[in-house]
Structure formats: C-alpha cells, structure tokens
N, CA, C and O atoms as a Tripos MOL2 file, in Angstrom:
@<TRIPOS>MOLECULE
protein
  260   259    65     0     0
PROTEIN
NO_CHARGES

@<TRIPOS>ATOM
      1 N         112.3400   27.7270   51.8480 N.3       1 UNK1
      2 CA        112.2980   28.6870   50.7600 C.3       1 UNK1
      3 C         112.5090   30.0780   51.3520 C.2       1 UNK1
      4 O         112.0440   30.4110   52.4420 O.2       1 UNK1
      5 N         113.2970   30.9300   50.5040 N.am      2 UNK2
      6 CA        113.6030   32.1870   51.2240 C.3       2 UNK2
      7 C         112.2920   33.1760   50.9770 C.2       2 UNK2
      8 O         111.1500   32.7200   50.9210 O.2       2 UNK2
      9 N         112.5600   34.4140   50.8550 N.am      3 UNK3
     10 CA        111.0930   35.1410   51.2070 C.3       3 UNK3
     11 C         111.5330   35.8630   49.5420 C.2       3 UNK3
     12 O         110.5520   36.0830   48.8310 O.2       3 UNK3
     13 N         112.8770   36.2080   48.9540 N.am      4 UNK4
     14 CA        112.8110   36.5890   47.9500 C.3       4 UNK4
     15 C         112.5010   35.3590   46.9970 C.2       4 UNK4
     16 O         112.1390   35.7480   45.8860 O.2       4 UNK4
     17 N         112.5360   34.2710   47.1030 N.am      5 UNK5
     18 CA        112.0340   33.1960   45.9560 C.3       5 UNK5
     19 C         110.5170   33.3250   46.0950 C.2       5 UNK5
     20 O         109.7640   33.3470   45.1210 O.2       5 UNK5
     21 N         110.0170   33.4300   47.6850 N.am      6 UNK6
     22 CA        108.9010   33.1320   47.6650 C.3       6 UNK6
     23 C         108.4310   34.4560   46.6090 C.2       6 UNK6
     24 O         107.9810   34.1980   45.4920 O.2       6 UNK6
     25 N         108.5570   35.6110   46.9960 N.am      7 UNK7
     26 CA        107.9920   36.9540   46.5880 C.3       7 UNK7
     27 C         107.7540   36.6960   44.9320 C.2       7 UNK7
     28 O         106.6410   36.7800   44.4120 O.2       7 UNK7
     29 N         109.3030   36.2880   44.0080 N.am      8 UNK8
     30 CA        108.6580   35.9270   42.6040 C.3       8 UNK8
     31 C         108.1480   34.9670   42.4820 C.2       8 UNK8
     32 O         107.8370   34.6370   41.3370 O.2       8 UNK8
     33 N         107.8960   34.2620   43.3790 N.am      9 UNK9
     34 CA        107.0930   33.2160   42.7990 C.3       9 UNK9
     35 C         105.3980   33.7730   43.1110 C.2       9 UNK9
     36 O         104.4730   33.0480   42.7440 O.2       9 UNK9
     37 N         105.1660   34.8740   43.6880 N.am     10 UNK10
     38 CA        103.7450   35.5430   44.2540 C.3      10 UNK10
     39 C         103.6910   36.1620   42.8630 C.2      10 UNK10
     40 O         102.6600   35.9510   42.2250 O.2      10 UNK10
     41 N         104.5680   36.8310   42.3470 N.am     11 UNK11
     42 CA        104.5960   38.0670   41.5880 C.3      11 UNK11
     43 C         103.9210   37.4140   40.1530 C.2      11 UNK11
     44 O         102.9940   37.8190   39.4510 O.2      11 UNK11
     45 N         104.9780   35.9970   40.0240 N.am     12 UNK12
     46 CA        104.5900   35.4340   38.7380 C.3      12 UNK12
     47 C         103.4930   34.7640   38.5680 C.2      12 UNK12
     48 O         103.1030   34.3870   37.4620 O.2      12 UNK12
     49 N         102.8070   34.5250   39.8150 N.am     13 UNK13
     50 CA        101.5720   34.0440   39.5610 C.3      13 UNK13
     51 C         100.1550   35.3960   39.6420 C.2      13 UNK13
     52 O          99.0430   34.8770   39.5430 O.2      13 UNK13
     53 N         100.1400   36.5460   39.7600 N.am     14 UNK14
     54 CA         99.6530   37.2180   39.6830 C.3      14 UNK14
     55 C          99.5660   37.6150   38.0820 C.2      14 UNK14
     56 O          98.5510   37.8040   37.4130 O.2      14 UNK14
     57 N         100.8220   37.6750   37.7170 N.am     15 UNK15
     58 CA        101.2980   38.3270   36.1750 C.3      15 UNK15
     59 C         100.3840   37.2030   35.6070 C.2      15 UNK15
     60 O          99.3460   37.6310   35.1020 O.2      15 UNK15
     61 N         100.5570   35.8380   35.5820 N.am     16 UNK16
     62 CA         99.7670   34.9250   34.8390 C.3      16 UNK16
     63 C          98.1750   35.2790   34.8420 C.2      16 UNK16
     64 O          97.5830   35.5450   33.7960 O.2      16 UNK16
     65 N          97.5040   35.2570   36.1890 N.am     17 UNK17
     66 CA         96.3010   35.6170   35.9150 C.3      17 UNK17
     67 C          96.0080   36.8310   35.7330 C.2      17 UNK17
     68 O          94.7860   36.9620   35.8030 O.2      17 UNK17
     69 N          96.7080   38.1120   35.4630 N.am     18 UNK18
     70 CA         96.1430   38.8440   34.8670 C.3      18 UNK18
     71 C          96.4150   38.1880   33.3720 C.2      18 UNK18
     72 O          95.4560   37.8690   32.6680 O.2      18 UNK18
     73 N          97.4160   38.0560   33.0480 N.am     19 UNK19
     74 CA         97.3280   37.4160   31.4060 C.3      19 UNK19
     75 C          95.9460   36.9550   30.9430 C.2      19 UNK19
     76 O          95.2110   37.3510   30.0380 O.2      19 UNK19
     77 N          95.8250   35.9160   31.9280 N.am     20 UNK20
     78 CA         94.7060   35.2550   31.7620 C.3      20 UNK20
     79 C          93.0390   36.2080   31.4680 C.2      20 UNK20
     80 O          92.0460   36.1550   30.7430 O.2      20 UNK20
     81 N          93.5420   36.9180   32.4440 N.am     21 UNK21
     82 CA         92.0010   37.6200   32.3620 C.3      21 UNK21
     83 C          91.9180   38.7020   30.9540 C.2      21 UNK21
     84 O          90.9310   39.1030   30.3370 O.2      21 UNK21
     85 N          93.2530   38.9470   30.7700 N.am     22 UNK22
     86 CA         93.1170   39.8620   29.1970 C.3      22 UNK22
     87 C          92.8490   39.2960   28.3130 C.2      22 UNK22
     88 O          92.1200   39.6680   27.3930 O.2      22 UNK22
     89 N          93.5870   37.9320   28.4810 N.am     23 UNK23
     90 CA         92.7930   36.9600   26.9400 C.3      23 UNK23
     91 C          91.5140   36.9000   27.2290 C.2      23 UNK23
     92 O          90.8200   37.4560   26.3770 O.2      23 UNK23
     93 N          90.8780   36.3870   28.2030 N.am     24 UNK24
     94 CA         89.7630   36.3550   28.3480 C.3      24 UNK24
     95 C          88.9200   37.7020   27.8250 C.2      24 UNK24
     96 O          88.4080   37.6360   26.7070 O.2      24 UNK24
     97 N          88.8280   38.4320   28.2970 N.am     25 UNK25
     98 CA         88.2780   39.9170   28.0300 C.3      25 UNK25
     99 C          88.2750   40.0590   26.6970 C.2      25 UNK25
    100 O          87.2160   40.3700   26.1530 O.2      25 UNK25
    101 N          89.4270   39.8640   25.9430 N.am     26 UNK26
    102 CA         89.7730   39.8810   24.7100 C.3      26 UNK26
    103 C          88.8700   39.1380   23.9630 C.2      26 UNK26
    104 O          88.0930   39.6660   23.1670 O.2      26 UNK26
    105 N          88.9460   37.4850   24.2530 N.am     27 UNK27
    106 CA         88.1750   36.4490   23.5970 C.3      27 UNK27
    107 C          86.2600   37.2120   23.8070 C.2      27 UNK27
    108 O          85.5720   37.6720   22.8950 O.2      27 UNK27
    109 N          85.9780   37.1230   24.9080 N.am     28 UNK28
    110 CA         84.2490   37.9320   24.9250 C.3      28 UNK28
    111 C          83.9810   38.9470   24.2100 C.2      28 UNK28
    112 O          82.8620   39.1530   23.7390 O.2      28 UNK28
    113 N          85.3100   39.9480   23.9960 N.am     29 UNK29
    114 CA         84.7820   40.9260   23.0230 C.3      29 UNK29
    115 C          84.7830   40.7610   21.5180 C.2      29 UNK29
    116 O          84.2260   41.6000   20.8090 O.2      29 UNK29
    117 N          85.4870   39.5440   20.9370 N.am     30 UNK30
    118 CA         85.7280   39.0860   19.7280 C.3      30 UNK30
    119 C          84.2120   38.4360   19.7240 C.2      30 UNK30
    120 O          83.4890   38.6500   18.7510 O.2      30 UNK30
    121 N          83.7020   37.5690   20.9240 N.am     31 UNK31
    122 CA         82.5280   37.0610   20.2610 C.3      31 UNK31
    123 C          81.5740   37.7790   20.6630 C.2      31 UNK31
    124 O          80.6270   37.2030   20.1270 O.2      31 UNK31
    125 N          81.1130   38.6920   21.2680 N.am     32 UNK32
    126 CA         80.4550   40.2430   21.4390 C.3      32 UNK32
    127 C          80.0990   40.7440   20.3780 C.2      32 UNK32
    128 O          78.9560   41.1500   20.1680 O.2      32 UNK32
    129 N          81.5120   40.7970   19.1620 N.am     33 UNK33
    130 CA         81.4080   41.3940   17.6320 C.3      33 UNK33
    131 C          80.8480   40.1530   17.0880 C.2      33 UNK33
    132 O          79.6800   40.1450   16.6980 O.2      33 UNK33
    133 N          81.5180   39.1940   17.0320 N.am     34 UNK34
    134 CA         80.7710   37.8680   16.2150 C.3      34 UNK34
    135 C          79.1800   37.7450   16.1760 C.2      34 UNK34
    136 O          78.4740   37.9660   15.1920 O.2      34 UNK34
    137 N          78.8180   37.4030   17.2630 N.am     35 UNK35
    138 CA         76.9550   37.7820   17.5980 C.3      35 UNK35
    139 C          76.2650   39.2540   17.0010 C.2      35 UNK35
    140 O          75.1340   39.3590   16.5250 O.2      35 UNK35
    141 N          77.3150   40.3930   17.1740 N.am     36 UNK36
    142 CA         76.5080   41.5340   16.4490 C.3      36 UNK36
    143 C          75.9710   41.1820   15.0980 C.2      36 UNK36
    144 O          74.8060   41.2770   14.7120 O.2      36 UNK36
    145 N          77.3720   40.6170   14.2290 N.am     37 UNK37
    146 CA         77.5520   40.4310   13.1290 C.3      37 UNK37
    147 C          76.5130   39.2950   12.4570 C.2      37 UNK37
    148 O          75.8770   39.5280   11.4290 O.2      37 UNK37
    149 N          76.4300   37.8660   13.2930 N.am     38 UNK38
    150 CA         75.0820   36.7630   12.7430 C.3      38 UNK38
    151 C          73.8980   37.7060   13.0900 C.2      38 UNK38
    152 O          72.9210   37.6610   12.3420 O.2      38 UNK38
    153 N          73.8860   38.5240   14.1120 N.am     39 UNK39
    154 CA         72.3100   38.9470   14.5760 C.3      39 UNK39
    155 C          71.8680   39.7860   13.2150 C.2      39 UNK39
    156 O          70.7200   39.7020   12.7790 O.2      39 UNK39
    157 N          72.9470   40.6530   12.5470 N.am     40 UNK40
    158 CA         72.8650   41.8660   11.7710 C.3      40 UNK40
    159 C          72.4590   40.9260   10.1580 C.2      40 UNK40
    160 O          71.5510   41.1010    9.3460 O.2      40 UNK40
    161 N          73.4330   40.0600   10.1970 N.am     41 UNK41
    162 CA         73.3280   39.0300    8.9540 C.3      41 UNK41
    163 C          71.7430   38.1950    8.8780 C.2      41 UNK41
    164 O          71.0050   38.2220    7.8930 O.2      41 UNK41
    165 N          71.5010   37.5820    9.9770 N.am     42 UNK42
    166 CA         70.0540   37.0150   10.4570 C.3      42 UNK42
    167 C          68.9100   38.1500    9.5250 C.2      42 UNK42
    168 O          68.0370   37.8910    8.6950 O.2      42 UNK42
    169 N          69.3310   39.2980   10.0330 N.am     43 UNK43
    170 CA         67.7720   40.7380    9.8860 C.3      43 UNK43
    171 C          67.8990   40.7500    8.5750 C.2      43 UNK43
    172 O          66.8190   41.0460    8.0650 O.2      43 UNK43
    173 N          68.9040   40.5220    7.6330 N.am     44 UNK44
    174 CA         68.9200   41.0470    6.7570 C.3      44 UNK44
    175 C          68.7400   39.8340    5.4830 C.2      44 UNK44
    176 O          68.6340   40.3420    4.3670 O.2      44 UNK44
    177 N          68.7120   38.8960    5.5060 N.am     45 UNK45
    178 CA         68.2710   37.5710    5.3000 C.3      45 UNK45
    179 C          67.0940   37.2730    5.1390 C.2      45 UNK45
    180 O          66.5620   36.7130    4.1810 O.2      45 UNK45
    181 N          66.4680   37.8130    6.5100 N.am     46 UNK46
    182 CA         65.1170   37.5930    7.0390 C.3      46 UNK46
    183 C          64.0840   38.2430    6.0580 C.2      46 UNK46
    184 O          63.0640   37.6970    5.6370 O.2      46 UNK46
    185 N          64.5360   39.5360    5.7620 N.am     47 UNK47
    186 CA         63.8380   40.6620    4.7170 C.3      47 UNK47
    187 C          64.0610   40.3010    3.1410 C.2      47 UNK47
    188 O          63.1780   40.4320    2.2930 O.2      47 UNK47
    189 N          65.1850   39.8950    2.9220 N.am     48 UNK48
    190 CA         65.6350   38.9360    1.4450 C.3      48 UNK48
    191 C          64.8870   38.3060    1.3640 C.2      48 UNK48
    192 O          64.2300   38.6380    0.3780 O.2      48 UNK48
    193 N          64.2770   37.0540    2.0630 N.am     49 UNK49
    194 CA         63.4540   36.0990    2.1610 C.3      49 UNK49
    195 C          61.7370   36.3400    2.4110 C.2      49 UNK49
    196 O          60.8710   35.5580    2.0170 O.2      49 UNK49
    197 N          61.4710   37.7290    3.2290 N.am     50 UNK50
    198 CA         60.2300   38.2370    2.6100 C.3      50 UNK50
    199 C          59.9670   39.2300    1.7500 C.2      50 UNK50
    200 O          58.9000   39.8340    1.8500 O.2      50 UNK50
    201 N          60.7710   39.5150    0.9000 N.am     51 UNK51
    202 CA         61.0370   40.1430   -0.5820 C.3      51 UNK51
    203 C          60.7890   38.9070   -1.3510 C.2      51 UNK51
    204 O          59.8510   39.1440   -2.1120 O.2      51 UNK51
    205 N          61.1510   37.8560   -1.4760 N.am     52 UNK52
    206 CA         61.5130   36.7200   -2.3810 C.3      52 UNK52
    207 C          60.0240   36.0520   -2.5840 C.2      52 UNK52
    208 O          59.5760   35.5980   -3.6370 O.2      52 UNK52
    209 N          59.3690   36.1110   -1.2910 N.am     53 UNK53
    210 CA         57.9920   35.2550   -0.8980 C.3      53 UNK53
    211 C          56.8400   36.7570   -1.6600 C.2      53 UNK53
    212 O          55.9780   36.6120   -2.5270 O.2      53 UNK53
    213 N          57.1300   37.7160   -1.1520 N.am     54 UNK54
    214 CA         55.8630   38.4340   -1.1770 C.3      54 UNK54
    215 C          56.3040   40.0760   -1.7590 C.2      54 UNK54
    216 O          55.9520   41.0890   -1.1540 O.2      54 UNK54
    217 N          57.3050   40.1060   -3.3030 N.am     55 UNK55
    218 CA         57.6130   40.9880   -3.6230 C.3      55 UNK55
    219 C          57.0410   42.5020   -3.9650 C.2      55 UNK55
    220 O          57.7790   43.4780   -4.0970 O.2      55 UNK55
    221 N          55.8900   42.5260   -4.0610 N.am     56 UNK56
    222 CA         54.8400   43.8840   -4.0050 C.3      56 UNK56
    223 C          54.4970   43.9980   -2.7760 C.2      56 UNK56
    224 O          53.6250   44.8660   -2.7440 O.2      56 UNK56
    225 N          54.7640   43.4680   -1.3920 N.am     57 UNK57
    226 CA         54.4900   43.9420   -0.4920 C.3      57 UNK57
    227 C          55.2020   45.1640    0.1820 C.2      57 UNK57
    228 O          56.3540   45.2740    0.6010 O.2      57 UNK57
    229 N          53.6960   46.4380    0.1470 N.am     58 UNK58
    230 CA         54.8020   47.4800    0.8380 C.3      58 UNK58
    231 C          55.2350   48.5240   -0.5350 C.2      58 UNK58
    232 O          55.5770   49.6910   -0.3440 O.2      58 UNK58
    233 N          55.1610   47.9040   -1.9290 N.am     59 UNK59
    234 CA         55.1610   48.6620   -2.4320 C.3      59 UNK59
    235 C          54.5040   49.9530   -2.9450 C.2      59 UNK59
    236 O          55.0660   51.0160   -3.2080 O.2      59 UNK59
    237 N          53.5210   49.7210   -3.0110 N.am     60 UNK60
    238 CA         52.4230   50.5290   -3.1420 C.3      60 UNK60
    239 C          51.7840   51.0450   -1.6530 C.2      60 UNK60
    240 O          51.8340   50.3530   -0.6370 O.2      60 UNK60
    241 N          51.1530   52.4440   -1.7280 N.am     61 UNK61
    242 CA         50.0590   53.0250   -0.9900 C.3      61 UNK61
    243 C          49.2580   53.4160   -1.4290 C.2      61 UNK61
    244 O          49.4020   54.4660   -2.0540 O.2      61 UNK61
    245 N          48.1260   52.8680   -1.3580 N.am     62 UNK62
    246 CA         47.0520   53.9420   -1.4500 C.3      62 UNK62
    247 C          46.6460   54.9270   -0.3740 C.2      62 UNK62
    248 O          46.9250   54.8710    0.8230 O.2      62 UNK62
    249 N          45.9670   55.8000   -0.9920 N.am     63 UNK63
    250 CA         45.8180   56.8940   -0.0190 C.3      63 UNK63
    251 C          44.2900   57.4370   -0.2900 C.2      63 UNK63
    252 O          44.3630   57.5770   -1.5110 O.2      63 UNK63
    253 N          43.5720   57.6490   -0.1030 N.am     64 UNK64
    254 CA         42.1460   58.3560   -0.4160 C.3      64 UNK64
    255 C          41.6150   59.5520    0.8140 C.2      64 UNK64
    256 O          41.7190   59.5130    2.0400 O.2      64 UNK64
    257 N          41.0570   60.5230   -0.0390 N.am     65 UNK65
    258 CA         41.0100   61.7270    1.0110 C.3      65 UNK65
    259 C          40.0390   61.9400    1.4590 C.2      65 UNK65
    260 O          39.9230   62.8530    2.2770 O.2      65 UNK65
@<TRIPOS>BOND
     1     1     2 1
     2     2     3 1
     3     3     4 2
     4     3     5 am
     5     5     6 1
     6     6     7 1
     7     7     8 2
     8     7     9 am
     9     9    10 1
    10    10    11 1
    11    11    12 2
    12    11    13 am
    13    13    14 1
    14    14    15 1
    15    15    16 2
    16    15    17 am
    17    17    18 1
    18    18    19 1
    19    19    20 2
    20    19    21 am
    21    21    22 1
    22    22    23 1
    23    23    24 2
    24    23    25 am
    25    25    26 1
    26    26    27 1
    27    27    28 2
    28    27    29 am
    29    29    30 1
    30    30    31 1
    31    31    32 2
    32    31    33 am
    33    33    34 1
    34    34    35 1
    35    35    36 2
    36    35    37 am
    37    37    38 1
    38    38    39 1
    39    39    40 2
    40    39    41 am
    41    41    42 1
    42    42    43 1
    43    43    44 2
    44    43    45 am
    45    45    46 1
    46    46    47 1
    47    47    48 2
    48    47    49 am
    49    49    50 1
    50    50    51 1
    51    51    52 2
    52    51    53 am
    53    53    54 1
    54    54    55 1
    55    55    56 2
    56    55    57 am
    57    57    58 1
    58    58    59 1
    59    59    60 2
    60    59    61 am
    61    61    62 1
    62    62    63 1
    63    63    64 2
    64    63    65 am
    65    65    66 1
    66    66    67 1
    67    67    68 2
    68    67    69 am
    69    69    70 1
    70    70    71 1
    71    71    72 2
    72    71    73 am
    73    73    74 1
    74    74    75 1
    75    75    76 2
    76    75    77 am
    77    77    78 1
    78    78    79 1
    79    79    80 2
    80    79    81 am
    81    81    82 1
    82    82    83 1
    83    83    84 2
    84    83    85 am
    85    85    86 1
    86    86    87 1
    87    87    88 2
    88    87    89 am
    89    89    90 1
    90    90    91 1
    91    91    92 2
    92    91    93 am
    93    93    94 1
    94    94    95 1
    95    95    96 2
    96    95    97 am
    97    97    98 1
    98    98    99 1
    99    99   100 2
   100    99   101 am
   101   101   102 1
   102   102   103 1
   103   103   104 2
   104   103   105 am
   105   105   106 1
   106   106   107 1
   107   107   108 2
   108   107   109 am
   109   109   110 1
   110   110   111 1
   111   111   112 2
   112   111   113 am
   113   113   114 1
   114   114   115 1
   115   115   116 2
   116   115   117 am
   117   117   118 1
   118   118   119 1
   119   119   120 2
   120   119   121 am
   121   121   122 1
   122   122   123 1
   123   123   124 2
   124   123   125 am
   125   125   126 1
   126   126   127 1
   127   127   128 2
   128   127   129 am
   129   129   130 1
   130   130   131 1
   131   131   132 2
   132   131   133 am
   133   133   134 1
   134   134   135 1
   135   135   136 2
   136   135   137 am
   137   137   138 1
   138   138   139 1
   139   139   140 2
   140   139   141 am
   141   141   142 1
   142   142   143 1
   143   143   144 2
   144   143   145 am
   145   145   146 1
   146   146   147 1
   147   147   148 2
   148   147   149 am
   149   149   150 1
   150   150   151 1
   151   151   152 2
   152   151   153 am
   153   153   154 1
   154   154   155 1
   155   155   156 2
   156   155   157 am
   157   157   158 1
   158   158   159 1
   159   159   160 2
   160   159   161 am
   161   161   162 1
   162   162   163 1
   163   163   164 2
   164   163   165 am
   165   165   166 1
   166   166   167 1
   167   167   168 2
   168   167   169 am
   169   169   170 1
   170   170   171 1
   171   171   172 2
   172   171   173 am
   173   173   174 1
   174   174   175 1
   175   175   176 2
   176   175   177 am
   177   177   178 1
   178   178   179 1
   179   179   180 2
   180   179   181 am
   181   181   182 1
   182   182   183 1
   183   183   184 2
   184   183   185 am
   185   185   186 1
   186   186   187 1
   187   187   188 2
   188   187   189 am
   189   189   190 1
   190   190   191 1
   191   191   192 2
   192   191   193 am
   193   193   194 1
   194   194   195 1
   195   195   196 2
   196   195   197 am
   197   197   198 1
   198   198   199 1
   199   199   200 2
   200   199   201 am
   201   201   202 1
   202   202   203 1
   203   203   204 2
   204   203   205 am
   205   205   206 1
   206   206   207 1
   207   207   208 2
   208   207   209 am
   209   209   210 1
   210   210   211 1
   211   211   212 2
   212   211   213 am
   213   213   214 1
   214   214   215 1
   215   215   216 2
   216   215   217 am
   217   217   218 1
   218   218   219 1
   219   219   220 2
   220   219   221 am
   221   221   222 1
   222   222   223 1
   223   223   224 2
   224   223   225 am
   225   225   226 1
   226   226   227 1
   227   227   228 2
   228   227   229 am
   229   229   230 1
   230   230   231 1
   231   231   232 2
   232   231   233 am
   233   233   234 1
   234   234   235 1
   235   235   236 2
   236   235   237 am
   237   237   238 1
   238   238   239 1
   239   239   240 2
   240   239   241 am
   241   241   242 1
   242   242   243 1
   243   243   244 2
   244   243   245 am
   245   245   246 1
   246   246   247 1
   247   247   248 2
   248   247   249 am
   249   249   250 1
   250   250   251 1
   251   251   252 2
   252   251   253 am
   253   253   254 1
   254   254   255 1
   255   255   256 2
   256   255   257 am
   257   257   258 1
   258   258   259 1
   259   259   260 2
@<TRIPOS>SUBSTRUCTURE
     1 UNK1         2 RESIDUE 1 A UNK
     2 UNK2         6 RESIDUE 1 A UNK
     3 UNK3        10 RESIDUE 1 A UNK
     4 UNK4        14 RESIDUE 1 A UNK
     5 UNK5        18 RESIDUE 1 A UNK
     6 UNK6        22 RESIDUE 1 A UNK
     7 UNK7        26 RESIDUE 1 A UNK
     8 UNK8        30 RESIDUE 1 A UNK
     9 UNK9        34 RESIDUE 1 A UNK
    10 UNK10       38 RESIDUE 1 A UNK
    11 UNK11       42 RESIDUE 1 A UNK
    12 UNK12       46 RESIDUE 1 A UNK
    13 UNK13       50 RESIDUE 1 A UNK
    14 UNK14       54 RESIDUE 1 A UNK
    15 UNK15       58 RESIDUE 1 A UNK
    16 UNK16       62 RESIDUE 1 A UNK
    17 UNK17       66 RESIDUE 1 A UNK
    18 UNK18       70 RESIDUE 1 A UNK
    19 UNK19       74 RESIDUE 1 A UNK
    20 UNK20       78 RESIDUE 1 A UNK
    21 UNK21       82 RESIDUE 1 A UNK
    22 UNK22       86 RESIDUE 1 A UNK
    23 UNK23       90 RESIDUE 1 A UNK
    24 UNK24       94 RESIDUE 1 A UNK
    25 UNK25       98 RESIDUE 1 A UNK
    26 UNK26      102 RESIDUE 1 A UNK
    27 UNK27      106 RESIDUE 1 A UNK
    28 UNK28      110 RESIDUE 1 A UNK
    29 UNK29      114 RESIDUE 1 A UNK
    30 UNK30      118 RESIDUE 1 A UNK
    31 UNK31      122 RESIDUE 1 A UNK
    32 UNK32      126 RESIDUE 1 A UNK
    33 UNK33      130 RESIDUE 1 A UNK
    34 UNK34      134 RESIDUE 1 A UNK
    35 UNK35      138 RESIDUE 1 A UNK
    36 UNK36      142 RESIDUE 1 A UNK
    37 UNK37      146 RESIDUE 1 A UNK
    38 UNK38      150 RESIDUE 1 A UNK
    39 UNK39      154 RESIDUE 1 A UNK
    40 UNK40      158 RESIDUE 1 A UNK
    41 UNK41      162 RESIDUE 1 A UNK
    42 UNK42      166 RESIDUE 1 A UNK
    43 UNK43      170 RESIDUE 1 A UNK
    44 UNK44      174 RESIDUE 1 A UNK
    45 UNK45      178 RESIDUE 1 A UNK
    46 UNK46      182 RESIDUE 1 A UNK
    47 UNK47      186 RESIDUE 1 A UNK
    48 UNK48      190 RESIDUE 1 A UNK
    49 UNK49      194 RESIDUE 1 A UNK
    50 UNK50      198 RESIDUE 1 A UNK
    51 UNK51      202 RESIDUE 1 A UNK
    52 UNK52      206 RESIDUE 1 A UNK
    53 UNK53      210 RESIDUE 1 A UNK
    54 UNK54      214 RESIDUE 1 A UNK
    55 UNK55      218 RESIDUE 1 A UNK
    56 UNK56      222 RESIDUE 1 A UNK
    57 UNK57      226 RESIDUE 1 A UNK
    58 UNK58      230 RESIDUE 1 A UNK
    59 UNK59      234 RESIDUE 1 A UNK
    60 UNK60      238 RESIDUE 1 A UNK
    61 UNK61      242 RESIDUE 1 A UNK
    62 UNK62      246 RESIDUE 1 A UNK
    63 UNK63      250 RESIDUE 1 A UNK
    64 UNK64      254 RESIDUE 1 A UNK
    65 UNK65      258 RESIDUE 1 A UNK
C-alpha cells in the first residue's frame, strides 16, 4: 500500500469517529432535555395529585397576634 492510500485511509477513519462522537454528544443532549422534561412533568403531577387528595390544604392562614 502506498503512503498516499494509506494517509486517506487515516484521514477517513478519523472523519468517522469524529462523526461518531457528534451524534453521540447530540443523542446525550436530546436525552439531557428529555429527563428535564419527565423530572419537570413528575413535580407537577405530584402537586395535581396533592391538590386532588387534600384540596384546602395551604389554603388558609391563620394568624393571631
């Protein structure tokens, strides 16, 4: 093999794994947002569901001086 076949064949396998690593990067930050999004959905569920159970809670204060 000559040294210019060898060289693209170095080149093109570099180009691939960076590819690789951008999808990658890419894919973790898609599910980075995904997890924000169930965690945010979860909290807010969570409070629906103790509204639903125990609706005067929290509504009222008393206060005495």
């Amino acid at each position: 093999m000559d040294i210019a076949a060898m060289s693209v064949m170095l080149n093109q396998s570099k180009v691939q794994e960076q590819v690789g690593m951008s999808v990658m990067k890419m894919a973790m930050g898609v599910e980075a947002t995904n997890g924000d999004s169930i965690t945010s959905l979860a909290g807010e569920s969570t409070k629906a569901m103790e509204l639903s159970v125990q609706p005067n809670l929290g509504a009222r204060l008393d206060m005495q001086a």
